[in-house]
C-alpha positions in Angstrom: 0.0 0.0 0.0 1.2 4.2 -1.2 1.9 5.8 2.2 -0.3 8.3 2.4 1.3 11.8 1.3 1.6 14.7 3.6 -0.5 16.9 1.6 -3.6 14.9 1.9 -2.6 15.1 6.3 -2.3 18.4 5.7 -5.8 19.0 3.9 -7.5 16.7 6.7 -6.7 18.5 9.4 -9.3 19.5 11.8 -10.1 23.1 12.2 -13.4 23.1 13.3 -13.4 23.7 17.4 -16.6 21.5 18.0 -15.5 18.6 15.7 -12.3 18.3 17.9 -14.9 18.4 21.3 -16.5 15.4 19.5 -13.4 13.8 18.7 -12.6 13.5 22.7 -15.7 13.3 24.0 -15.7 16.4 25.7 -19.0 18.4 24.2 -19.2 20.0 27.2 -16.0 22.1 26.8 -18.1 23.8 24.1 -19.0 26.9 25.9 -15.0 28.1 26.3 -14.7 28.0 23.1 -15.8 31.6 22.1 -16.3 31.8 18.3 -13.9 35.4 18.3 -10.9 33.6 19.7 -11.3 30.9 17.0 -11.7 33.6 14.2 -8.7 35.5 15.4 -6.3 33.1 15.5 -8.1 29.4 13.6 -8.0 26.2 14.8 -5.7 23.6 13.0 -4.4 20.4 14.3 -3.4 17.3 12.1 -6.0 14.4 13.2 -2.5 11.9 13.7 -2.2 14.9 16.4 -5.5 14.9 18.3 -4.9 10.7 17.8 -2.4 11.1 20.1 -4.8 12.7 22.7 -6.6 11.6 26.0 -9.9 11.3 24.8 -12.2 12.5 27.9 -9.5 14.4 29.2 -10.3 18.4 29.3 -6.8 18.9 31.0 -4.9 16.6 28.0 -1.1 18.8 27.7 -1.9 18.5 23.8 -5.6 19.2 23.9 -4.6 22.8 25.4 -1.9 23.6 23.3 -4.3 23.9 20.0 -8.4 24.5 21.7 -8.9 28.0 21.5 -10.2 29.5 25.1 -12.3 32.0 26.6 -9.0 33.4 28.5 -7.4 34.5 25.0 -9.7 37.6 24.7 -8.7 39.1 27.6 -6.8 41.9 28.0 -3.1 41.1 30.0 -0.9 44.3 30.3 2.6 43.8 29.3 1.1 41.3 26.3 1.5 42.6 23.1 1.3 41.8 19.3 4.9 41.5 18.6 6.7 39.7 21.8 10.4 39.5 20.7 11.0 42.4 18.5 10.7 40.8 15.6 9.3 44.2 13.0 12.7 46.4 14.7 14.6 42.7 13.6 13.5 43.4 10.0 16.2 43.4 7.3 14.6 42.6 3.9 11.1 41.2 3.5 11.5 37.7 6.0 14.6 38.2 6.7 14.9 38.8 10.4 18.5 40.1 12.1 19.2 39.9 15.6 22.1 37.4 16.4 25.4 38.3 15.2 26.1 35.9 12.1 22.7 35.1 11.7 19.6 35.6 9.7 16.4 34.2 10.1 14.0 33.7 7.0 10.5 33.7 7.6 10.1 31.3 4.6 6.2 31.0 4.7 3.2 31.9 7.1 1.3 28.3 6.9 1.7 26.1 9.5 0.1 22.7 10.2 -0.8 23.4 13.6 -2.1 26.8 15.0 -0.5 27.0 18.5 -2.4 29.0 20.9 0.8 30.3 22.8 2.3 31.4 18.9 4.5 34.6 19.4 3.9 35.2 15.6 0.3 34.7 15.6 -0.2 38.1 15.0 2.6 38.5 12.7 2.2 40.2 9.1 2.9 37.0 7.3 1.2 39.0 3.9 4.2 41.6 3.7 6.8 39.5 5.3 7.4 36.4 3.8 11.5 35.7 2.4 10.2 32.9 -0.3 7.9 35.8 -2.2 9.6 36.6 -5.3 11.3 33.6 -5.8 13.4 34.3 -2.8 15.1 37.3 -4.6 15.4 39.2 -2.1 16.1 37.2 0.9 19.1 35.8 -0.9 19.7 39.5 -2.0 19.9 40.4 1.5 22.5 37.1 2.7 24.7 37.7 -0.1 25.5 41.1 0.9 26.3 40.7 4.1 29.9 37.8 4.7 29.2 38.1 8.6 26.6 35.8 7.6 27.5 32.5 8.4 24.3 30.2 9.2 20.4 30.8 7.4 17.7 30.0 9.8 14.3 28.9 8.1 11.2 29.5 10.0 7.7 30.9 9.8 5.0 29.9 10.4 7.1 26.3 9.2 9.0 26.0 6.7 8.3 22.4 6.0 5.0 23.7 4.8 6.6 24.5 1.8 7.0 22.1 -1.1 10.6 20.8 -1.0 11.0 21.6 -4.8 10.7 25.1 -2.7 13.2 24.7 -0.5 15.4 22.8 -2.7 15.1 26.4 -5.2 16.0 28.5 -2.1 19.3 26.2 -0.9 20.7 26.3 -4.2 20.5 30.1 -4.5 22.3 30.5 -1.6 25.0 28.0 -2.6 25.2 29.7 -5.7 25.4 33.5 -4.2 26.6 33.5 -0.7 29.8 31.2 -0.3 30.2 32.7 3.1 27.3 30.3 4.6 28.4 27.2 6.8 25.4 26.2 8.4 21.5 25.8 8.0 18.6 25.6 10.7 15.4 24.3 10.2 12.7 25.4 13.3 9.8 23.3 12.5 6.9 21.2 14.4 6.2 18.8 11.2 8.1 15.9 12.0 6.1 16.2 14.9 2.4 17.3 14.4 2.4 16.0 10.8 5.4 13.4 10.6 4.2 12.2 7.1 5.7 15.3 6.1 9.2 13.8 6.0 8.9 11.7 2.9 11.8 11.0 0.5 12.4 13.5 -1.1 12.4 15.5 2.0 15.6 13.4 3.4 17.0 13.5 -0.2 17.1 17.3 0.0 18.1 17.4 3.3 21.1 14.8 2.2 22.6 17.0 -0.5 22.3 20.4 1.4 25.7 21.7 1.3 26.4 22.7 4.5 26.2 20.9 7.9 22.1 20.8 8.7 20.7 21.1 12.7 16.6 20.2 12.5 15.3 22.3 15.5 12.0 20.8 16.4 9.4 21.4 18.6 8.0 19.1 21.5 6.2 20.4 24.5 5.2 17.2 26.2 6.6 13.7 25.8 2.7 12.4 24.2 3.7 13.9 21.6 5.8 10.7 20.7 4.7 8.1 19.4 5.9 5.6 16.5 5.7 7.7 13.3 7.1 10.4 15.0 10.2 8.6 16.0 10.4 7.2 12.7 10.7 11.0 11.0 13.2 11.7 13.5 15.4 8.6 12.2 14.6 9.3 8.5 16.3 13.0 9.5 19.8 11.8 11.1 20.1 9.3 8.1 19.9 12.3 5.8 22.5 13.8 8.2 20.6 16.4 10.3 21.3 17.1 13.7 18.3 16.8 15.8 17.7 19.5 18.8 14.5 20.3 20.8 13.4 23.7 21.7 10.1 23.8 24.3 8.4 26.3 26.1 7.3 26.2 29.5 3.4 26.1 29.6 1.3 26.1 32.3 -0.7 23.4 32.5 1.0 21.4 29.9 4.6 21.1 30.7 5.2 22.9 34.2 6.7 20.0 36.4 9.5 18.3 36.9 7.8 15.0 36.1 6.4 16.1 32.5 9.8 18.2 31.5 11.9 15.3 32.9 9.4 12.6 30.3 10.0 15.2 27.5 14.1 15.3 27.9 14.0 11.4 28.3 11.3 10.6 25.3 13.1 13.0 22.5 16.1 11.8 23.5 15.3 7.9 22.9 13.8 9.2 19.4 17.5 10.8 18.7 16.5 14.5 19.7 18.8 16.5 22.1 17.2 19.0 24.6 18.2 22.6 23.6 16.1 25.4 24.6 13.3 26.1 27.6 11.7 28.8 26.6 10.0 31.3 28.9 6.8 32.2 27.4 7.2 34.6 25.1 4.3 37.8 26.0 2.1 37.6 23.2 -1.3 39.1 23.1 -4.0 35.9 23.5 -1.5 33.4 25.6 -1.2 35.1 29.2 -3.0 32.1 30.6 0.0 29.8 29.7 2.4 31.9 32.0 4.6 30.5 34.4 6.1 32.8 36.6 10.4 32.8 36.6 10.3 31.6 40.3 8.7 28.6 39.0 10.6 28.1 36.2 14.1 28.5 38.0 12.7 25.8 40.6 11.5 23.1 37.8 15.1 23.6 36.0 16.9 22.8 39.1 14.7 19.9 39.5 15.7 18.8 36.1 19.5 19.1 37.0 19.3 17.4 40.0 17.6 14.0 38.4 18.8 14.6 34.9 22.2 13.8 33.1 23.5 17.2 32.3 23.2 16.4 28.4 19.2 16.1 28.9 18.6 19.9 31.0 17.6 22.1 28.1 19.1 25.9 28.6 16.2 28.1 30.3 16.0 30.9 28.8 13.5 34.0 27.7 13.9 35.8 24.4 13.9 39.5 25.2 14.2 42.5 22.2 16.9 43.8 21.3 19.6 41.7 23.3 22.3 40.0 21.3 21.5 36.5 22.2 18.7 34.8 24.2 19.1 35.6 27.6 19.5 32.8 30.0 17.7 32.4 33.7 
C-alpha cells in the first residue's frame, strides 16, 4: 500500500473547534470555546495529532496547546502583538536580524498546527514572507552581508513548503553566498504532521551543502509516538542534527515530572534538549504563563535527576539583546 502523502494530512486537518470536542468526547467544553478567539487566531491540528490525545481528558497537555479559550480575549498588560522584536529585527522582507552571524528567513506563514501560545500569531505573514519573489530578495539580502555564516528557516514552518521550494532556495544560496556554513530548520512537522518527511524531503536534506541542525518542537513527551520517531530517524540518516526547543506552559509542561518525560522521550527518538523557553508575551497566551520563580525551581529539579546532556538551557527571548538571555 502508497503511504499516504503529507499533503492529503495536511488537507485533513481538523479546524473546526466542535469537531475536535466530539473527537474526545468532551462536548461539554463547548462553551469556552468563544467563536472570536477561534476567528482571530483558527483552529488547525493534524487528526494523527488529536490521535495522540486523551480522549475525555479536558486537562490533555496536547488538547490545550491547539483549543482556542475564553482566556485568549482578555486583556493582560505587558502582552502585546509583537513579543520579541521581531518588526525592529527586520532586514529585507522575511529576513529577520538579531544574532550576530545570523539571519532568520520567515520562509512562509502556513503552518500545520495553529499554536495558541504562537509569538507570531499576530505577525504580518502577507508583507513579510522571504520565499515571495522567488526568494530574490532574501538571498539579495545574505549575499550582501559575509558576517553571515548560518540561514535560519522559520515561519510559520517552513516544511510547509513544497521541498522543490526549499530545494530552489538552498541552491541560490549556494550559488550566491559562499560565506554560509550552516543551515537551521525550526519546524513542528516531523512532529504534528510526521508524514511530512517523505523522501524526497531526506533526499534534499542529504545534499544540502552545509552541515544541517533540524530544531524541532515538542512540548510534552505524548507527543511521541511511532511515526514520530520514525521522522526523526529518517532525518539523522539524511545527516541532520536533531535538537529540541520547548516552552514552559502552564498546565502542559510545568513540572519536573512532565519536562523530565519530555528530555527522556526526544532523546530515545535521537533528539537533544536545547532550549526552555519562557513564554514569550504575546497578546491571547497570558494564561499559559509560568512565573520565573517557578521556572528556575522546575530547571533545578531537572538538573538534579537529569544527566546534564538532557537539562535544556532556560531561557527568555527578550528584544533587542544579542542573544537569548538565559535564567
Amino acid at each position: 500500500m502508497q503511504p499516504r502523502r503529507w499533503q492529503q494530512a495536511w488537507r485533513e486537518a481538523v479546524r473546526d473547534p466542535r469537531e475536535l470536542l466530539v473527537l474526545l468526547g468532551l462536548e461539554a467544553l463547548a462553551a469556552r470555546v468563544p467563536a472570536e478567539a477561534a476567528a482571530q487566531f483558527p483552529l488547525r491540528v493534524p487528526r494523527g495529532f488529536v490521535a495522540r490525545m486523551r480522549r475525555g481528558d479536558p486537562a490533555d497537555p496536547l488538547l490545550r496547546q491547539v483549543l482556542p479559550l475564553d482566556e485568549e480575549l482578555l486583556p493582560v498588560p505587558g502582552f502585546g502583538l509583537d513579543a520579541v522584536g521581531d518588526a525592529a529585527a527586520r532586514a529585507a522582507a522575511g529576513v529577520i536580524r538579531k544574532y550576530r552571524g545570523r539571519a532568520l528567513l520567515v520562509a512562509t506563514g502556513s503552518c500545520a498546527v495553529h499554536c495558541r501560545y504562537c509569538f507570531r500569531r499576530h505577525f504580518p505573514y502577507a508583507e513579510e514572507t522571504a520565499a515571495a519573489a522567488g526568494w530574490r530578495g532574501a538571498v539579495d539580502a545574505i549575499a550582501a552581508d559575509p558576517a553571515i555564516d548560518e540561514v535560519i528557516l522559520s515561519g510559520g514552518d517552513p516544511l510547509s513548503l513544497a521541498t522543490p521550494k526549499l530545494a530552489e532556495l538552498t541552491a541560490a544560496l549556494a550559488r550566491r553566498a559562499p560565506h554560509l556554513r550552516r543551515l537551521r530548520l525550526h519546524t513542528r512537522l516531523p512532529v504534528v504532521l510526521p508524514e511530512r518527511v517523505d523522501a524526497e524531503l531526506a533526499g534534499w536534506l542529504a545534499t544540502v551543502p552545509w552541515p544541517v541542525a533540524v530544531v524541532v518542537h515538542t512540548n510534552h513527551a505524548n507527543e511521541f509516538d511511532p511515526a514520530v520517531d520514525a521522522a526523526m530517524a529518517r532525518l539523522r540518516a539524511a545527516g541532520a542534527t536533531l535538537l529540541n526547543q520547548a516552552v514552559l506552559l502552564r498546565g502542559v509542561n510545568d513540572s519536573a515530572d512532565a519536562l523530565a518525560a519530555l528530555s527522556e522521550r526526544g532523546f530515545a527518538a535521537g533528539v537533544l534538549p536545547y532550549y526552555l523557553h519562557q513564554l514569550d508575551r504575546v497578546a491571547g497566551a497570558a494564561h499559559f504563563e509560568v512565573d520565573d520563580a517557578r521556572a528556575l525551581a522546575l530547571h533545578a529539579a531537572l538538573r538534579e535527576r537529569l544527566s546534564g546532556y538532557l537539562v535544556p538551557k532556560l531561557v527568555r527571548e527578550v528584544a533587542g539583546d544579542a542573544s537569548k538571555r538565559p535564567l
